[in-house]
C-alpha positions in Angstrom: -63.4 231.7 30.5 -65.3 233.8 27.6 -65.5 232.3 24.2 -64.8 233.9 21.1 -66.5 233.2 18.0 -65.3 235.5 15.6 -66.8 233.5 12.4 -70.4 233.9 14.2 -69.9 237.2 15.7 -70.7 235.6 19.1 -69.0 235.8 22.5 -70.0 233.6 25.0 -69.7 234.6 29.2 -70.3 231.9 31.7 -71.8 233.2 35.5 -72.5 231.0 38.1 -74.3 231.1 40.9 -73.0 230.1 44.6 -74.1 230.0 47.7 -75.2 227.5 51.0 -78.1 224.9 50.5 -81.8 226.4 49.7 -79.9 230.0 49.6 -82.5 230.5 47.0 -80.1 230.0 43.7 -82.4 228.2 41.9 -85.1 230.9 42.7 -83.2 233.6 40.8 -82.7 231.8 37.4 -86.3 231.0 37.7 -87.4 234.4 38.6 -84.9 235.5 35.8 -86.4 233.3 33.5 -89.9 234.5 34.1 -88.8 238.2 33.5 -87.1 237.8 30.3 -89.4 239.1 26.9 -90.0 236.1 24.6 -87.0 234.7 22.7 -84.4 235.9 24.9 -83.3 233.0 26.9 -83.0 229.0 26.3 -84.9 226.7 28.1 -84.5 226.4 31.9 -83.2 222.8 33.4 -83.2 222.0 36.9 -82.0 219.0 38.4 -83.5 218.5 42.0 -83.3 215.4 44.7 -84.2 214.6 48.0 -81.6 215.8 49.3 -80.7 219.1 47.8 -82.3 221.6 45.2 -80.1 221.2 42.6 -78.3 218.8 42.2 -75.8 219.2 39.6 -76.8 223.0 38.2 -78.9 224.9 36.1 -78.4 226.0 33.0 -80.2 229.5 32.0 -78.7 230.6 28.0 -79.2 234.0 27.9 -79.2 236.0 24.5 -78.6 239.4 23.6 -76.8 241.4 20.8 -75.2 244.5 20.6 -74.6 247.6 18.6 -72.8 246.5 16.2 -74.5 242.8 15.9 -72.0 241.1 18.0 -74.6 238.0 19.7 -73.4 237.7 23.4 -74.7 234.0 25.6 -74.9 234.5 28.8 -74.7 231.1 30.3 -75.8 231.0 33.7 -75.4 227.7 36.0 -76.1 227.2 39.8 -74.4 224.7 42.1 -75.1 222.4 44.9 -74.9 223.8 48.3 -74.7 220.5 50.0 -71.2 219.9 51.4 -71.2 216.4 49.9 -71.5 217.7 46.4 -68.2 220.0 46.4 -66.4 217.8 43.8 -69.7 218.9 41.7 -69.3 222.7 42.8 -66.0 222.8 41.9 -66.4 221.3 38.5 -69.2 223.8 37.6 -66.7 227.1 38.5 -64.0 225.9 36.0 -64.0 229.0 33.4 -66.2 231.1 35.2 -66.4 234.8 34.2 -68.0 236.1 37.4 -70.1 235.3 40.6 -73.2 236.1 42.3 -73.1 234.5 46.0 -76.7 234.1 47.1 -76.8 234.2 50.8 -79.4 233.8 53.2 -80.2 237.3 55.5 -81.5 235.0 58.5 -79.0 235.5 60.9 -79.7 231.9 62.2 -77.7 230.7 58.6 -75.0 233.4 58.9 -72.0 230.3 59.8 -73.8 228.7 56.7 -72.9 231.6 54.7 -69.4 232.1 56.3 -68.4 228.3 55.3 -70.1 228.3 52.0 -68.0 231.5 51.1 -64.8 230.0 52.4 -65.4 227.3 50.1 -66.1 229.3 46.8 -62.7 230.7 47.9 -61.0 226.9 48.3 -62.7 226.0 44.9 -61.9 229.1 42.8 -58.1 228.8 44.0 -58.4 225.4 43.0 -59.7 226.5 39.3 -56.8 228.8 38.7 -59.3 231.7 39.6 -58.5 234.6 42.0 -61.5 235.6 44.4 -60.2 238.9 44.9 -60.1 239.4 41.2 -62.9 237.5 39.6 -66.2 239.8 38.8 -68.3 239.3 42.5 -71.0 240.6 44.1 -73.4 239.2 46.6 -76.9 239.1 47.0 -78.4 238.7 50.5 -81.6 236.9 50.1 -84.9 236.5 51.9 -85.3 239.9 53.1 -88.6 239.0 53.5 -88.5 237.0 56.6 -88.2 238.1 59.9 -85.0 237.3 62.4 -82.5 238.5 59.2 -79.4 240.9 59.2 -79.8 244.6 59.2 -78.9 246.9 56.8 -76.7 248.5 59.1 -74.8 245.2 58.7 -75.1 245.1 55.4 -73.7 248.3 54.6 -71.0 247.6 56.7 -70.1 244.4 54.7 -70.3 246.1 51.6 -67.9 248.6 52.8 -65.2 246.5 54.3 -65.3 244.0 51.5 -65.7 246.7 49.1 -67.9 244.1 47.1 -71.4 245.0 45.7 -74.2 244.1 47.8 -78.0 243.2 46.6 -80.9 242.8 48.4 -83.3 240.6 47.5 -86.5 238.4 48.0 -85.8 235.9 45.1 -89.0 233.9 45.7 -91.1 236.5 44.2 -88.5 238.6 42.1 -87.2 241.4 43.9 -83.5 242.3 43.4 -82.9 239.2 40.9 -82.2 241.4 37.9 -80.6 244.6 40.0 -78.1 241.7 40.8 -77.1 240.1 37.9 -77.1 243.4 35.7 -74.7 244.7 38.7 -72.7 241.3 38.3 -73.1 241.0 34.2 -71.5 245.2 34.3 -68.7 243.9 36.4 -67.9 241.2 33.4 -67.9 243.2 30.9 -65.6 245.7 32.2 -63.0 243.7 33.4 -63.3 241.5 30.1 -62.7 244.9 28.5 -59.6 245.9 30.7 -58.3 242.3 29.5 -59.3 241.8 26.0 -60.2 245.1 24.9 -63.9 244.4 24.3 -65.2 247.4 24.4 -63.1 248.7 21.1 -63.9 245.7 19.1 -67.4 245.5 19.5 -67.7 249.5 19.3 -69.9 249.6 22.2 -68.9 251.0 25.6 -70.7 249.4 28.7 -73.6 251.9 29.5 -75.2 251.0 25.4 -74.3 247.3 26.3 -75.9 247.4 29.4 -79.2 249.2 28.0 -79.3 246.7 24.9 -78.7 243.9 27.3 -81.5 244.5 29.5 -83.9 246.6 27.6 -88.0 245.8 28.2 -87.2 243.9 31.2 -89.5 244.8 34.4 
């Protein structure tokens, strides 16, 4: 849940990333991390094993400040995808403030992405959080590999779900910052529609969006 610090003129959004095992959610902070200007972001901690990428999540502060000095944190954390590390997942979504599902285009993991989607429904519900309400969009992956879904499906998905779809090859940075400015837009407007942010901080979203992002690739 967003975090208010009125004494430091700071407002803190959490965003975590979701998806199967080796979906490529770890690729997308790091990419992100690469593309940010000097000074913008924390320092980047992964946890890996044998067994999975991440093990617990990673952790990518993001800083920005707008119009009228307000400092916004954008803290962004991944989970594992291994179905043995749910209790771990499910700990990592408490007070989230949106959701990028990273899912793989092969059509060979299309059940992976099916179940791993059920269960970031299962563990939201559990959290108190509403899927169909909750800032989402997805991201399918790995559009660089060969035996993936069409975009014929794609748009069909994004249609019937009427959830925003990115494409993306995360390994070498395409369509990692389309989707989390797409995701990050989504957050701020329905934190707006709640808590009025856009009044307070005397910014609407199109200025917080280009002072968010500005001098990125």
């Amino acid at each position: 849940m967003v975090q208010f610090n009125l004494n430091q003129r700071e407002l803190t959004l959490k965003v975590v990333y979701y998806g199967p095992a080796l979906s490529g959610k770890t690729s997308n902070l790091q990419a992100i991390h690469q593309m940010l200007p000097p000074g913008a972001s924390g320092r980047l901690m992964t946890l890996e094993t044998r067994d999975d990428r991440t093990l617990f999540f990673d952790l990518l502060p993001v800083f920005f400040k707008t119009g009228s000095g307000y400092r916004v944190k954008i803290k962004l954390f991944t989970v594992p995808g291994q179905v043995i590390h749910d209790s771990t997942r499910k700990v990592v979504l408490q007070g989230a403030d949106g959701v990028a599902f990273i899912a793989d285009s092969q059509v060979a993991e299309s059940e992976a992405n099916k179940d791993a989607f059920r269960n970031l429904r299962e563990n939201l519900a559990s959290n108190g959080l509403d899927m169909d309400t909750i800032p989402l969009v997805l991201q399918f992956n790995k559009r660089d590999l060969p035996a993936i879904r069409s975009e014929e499906e794609l748009r069909a998905l994004e249609v019937r779900r009427r959830t925003p779809i990115y494409r993306a090859t995360a390994i070498s940075g395409v369509g990692v910052l389309e989707t989390l400015q797409g995701l990050i837009g989504l957050v701020w407007d329905d934190l707006d529609t709640r808590y009025g942010l856009g009044e307070k901080l005397q910014t609407d979203k199109r200025t917080f969006m280009t002072q968010t992002f500005q001098g990125l690739p």
